[in-house]
BALUMTI-393525 format. One record per residue: residue number from 1; residue in three letters; x negated, y, z of N, C-alpha, C in turn. Coordinates in pm, whole numbers, padded with zeros to 5 digits. Layout:
<marmis>
<marmi marba="NUM" lumkol="ala" n_c1="X" n_c2="Y" n_c3="Z" ca_c1="X" ca_c2="Y" ca_c3="Z" c_c1="X" c_c2="Y" c_c3="Z"/>
...
</marmis>
This chain:
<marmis>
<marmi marba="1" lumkol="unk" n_c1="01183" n_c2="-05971" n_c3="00748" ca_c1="01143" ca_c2="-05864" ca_c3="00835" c_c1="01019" c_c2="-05903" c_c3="00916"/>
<marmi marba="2" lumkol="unk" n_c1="01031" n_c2="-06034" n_c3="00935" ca_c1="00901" ca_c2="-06081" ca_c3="01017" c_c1="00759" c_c2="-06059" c_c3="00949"/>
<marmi marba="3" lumkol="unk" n_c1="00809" n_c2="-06136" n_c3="00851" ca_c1="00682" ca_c2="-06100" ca_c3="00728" c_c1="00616" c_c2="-05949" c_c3="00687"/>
<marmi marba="4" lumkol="unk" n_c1="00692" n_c2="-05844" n_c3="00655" ca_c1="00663" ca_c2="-05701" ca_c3="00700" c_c1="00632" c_c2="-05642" c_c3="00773"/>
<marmi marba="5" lumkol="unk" n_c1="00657" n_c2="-05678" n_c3="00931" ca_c1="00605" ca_c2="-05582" ca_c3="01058" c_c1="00446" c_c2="-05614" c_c3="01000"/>
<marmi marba="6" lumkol="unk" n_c1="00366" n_c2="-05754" n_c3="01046" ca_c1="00271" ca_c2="-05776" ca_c3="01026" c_c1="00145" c_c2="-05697" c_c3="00914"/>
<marmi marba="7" lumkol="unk" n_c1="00227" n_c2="-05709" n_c3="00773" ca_c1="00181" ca_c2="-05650" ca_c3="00690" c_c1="00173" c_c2="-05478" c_c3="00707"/>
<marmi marba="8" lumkol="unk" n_c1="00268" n_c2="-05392" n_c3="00804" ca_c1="00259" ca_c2="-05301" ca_c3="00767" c_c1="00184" c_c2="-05235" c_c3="00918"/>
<marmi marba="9" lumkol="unk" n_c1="00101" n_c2="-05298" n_c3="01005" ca_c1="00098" ca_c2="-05256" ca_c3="01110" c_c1="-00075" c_c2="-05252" c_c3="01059"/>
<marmi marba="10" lumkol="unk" n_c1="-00112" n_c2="-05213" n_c3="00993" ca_c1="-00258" ca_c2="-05187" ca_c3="00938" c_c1="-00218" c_c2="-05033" c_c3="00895"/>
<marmi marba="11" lumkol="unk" n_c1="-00119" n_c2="-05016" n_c3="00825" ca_c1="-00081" ca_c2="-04899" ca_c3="00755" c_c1="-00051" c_c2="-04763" c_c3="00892"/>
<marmi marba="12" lumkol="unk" n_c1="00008" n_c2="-04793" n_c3="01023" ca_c1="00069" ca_c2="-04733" ca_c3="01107" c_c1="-00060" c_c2="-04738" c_c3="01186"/>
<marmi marba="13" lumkol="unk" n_c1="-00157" n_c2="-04834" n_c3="01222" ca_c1="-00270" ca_c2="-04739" ca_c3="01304" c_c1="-00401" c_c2="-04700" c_c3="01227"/>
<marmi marba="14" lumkol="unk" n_c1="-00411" n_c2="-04699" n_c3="01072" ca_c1="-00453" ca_c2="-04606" ca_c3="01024" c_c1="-00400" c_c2="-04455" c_c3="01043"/>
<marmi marba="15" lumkol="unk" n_c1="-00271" n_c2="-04479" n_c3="00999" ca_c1="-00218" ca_c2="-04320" ca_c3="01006" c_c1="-00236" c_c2="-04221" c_c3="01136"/>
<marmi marba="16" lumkol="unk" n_c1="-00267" n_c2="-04325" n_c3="01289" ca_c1="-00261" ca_c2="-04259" ca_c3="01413" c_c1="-00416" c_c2="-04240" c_c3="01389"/>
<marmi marba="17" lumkol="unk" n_c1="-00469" n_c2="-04264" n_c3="01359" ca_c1="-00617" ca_c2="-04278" ca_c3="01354" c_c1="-00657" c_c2="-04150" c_c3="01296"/>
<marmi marba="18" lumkol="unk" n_c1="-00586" n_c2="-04086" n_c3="01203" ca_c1="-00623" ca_c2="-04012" ca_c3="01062" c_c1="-00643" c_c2="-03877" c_c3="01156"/>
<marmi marba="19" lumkol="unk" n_c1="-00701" n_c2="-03779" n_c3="01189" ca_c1="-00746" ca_c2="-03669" ca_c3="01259" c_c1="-00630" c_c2="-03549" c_c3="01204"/>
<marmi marba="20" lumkol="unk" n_c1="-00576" n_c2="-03497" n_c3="01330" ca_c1="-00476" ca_c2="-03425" ca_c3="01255" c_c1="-00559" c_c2="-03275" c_c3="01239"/>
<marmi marba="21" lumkol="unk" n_c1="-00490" n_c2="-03161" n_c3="01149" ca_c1="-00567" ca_c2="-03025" ca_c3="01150" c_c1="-00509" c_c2="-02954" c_c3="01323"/>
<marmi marba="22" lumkol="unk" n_c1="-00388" n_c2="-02986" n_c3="01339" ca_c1="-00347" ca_c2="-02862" ca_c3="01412" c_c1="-00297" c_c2="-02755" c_c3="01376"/>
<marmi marba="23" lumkol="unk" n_c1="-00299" n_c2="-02688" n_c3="01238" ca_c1="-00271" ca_c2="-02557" ca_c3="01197" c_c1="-00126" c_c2="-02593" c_c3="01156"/>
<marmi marba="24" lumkol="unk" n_c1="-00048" n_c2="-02530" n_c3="01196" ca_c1="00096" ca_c2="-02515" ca_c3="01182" c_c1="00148" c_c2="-02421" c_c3="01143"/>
<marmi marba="25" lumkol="unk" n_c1="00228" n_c2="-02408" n_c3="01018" ca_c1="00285" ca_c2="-02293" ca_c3="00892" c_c1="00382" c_c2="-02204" c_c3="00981"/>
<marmi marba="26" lumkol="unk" n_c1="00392" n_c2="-02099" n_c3="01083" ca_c1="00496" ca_c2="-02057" ca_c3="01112" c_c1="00617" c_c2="-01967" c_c3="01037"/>
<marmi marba="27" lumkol="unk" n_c1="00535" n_c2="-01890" n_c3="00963" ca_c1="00633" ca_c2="-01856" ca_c3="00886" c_c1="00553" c_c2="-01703" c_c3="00773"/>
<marmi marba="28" lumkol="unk" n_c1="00645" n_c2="-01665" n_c3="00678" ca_c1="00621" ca_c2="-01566" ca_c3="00605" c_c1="00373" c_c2="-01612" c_c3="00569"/>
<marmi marba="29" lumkol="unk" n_c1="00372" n_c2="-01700" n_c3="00547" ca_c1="00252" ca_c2="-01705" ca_c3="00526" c_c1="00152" c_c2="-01690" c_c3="00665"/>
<marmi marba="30" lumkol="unk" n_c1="00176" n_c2="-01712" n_c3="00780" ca_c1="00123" ca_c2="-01662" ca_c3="00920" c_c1="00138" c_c2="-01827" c_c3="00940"/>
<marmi marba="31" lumkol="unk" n_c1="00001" n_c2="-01871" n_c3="01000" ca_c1="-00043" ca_c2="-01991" ca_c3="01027" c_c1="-00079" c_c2="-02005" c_c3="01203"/>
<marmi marba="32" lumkol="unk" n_c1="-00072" n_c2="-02083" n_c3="01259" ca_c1="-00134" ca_c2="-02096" ca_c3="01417" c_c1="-00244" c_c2="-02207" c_c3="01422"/>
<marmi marba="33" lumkol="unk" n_c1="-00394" n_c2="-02177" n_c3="01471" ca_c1="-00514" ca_c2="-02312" ca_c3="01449" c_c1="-00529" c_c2="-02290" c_c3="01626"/>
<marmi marba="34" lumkol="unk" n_c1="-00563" n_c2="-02386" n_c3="01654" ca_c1="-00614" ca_c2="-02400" ca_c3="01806" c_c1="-00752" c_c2="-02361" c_c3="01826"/>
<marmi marba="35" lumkol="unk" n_c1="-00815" n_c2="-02310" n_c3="01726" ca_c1="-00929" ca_c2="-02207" ca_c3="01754" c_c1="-00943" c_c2="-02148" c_c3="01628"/>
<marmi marba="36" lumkol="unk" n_c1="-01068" n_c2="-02032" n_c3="01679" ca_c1="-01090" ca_c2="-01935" ca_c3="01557" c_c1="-01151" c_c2="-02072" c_c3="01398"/>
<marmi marba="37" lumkol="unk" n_c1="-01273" n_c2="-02173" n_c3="01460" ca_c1="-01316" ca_c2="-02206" ca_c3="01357" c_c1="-01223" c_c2="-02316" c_c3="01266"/>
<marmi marba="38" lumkol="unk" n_c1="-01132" n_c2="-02351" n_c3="01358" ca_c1="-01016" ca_c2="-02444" ca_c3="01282" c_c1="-00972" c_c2="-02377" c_c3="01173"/>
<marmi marba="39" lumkol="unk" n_c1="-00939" n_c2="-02276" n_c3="01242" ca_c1="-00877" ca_c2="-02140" ca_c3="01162" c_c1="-00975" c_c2="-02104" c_c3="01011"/>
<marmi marba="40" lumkol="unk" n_c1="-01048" n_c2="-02097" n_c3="00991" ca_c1="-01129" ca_c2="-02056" ca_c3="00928" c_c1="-01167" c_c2="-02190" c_c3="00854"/>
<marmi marba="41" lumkol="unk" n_c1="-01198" n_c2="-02335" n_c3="00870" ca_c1="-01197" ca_c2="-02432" ca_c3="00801" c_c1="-01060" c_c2="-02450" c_c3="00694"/>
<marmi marba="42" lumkol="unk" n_c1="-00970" n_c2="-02414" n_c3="00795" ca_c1="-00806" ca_c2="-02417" ca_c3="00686" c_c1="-00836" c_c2="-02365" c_c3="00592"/>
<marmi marba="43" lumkol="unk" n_c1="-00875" n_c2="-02217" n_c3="00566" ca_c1="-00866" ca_c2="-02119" ca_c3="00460" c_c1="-00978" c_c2="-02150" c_c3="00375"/>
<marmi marba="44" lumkol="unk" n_c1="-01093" n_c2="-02187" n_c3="00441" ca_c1="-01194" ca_c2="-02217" ca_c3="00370" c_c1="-01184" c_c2="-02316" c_c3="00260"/>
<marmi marba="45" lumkol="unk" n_c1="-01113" n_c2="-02445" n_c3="00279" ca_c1="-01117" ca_c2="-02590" ca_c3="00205" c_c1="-01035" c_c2="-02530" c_c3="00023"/>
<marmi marba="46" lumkol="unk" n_c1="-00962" n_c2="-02362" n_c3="00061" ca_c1="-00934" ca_c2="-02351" ca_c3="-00088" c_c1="-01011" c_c2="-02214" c_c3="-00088"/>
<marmi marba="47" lumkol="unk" n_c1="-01089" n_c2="-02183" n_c3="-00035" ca_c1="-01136" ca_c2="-02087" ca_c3="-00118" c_c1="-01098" c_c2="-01920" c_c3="-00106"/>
<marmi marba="48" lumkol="unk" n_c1="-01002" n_c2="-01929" n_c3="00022" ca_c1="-00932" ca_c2="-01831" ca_c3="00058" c_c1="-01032" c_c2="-01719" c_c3="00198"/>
<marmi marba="49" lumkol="unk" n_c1="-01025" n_c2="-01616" n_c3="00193" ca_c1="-01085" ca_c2="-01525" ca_c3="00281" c_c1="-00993" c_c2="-01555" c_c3="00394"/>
<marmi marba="50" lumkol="unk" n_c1="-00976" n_c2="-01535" n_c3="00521" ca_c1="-00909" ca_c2="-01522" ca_c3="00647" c_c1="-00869" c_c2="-01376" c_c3="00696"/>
<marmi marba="51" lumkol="unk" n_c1="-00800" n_c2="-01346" n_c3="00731" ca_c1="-00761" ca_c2="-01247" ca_c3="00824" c_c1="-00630" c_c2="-01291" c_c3="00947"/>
<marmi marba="52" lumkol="unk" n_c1="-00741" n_c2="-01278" n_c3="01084" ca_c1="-00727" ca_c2="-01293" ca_c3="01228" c_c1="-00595" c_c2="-01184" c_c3="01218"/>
<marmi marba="53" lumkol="unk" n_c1="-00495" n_c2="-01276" n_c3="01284" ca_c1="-00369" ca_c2="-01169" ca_c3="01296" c_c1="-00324" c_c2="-01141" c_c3="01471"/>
<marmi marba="54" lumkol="unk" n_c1="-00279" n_c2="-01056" n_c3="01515" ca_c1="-00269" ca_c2="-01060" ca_c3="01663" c_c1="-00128" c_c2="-01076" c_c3="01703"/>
<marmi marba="55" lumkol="unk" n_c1="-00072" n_c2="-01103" n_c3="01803" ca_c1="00080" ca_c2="-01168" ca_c3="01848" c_c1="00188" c_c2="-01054" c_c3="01805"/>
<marmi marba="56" lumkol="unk" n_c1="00137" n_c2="-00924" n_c3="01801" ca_c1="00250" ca_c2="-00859" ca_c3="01742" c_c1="00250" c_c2="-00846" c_c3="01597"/>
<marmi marba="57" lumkol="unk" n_c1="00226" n_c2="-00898" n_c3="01562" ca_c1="00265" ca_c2="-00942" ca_c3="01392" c_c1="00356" c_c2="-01087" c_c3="01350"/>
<marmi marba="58" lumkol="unk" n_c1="00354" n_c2="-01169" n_c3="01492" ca_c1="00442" ca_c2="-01273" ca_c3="01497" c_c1="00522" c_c2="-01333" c_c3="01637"/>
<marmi marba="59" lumkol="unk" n_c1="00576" n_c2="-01191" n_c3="01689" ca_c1="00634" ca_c2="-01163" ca_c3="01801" c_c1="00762" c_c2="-01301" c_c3="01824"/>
<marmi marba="60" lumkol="unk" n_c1="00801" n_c2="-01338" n_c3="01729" ca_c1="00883" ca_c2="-01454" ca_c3="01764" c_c1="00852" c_c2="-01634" c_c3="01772"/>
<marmi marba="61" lumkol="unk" n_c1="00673" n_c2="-01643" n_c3="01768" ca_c1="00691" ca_c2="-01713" ca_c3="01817" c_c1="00520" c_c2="-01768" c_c3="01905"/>
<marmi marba="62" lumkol="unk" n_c1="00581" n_c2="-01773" n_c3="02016" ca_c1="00518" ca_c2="-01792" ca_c3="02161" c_c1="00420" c_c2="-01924" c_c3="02150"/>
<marmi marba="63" lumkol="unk" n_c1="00303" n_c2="-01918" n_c3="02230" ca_c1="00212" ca_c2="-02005" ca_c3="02274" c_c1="00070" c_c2="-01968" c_c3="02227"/>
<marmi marba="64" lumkol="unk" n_c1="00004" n_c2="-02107" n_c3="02248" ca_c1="-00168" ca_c2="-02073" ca_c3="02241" c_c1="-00212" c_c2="-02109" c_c3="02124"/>
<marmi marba="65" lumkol="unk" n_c1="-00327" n_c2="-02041" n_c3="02113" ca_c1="-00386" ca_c2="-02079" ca_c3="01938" c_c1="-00404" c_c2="-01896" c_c3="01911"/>
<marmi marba="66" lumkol="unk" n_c1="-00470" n_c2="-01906" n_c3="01795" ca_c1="-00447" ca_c2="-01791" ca_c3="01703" c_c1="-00392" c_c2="-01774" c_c3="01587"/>
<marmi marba="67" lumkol="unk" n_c1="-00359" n_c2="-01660" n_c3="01566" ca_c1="-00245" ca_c2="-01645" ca_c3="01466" c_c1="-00384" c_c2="-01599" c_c3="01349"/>
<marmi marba="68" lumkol="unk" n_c1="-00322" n_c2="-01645" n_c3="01190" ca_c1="-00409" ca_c2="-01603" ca_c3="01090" c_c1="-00329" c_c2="-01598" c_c3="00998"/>
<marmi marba="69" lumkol="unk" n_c1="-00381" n_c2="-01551" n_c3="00900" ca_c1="-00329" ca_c2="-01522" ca_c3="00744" c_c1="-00440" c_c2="-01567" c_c3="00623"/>
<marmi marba="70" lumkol="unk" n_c1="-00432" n_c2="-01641" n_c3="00543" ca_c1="-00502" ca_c2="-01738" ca_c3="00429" c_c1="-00467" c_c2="-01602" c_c3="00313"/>
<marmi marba="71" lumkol="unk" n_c1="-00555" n_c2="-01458" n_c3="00328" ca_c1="-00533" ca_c2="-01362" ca_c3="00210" c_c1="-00560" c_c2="-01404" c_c3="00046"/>
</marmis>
């Protein structure tokens, strides 16, 4: 075990290192980015158009960011 922490503690602050997106799958295809252009990089990297969705289309679930859809 001694021999492993060492070896694997290159692997664990790469991974903290690695830039996260932020965009989080909430549900039925409805995504949350912490801004519009996050938002729009997500959909972009496949090729997908965007459409900006507003809180009553995903009334159950609360906080900041914007809501989108990857059409």
């Amino acid at each position: 075990m001694r021999r492993l922490l060492p070896a694997l503690l290159p692997f664990v602050i790469a991974g903290c290192a690695t830039p996260q997106t932020g965009v989080l799958r909430l549900n039925d295809g409805i995504f949350r980015a912490s801004s519009q252009q996050e938002a729009e990089a997500y959909c972009r990297k496949d090729g997908n158009p965007i459409r900006f969705l507003q809180q009553a289309d995903a009334p159950t679930t609360p906080g900041s960011g914007v809501l989108f859809r990857c059409d």
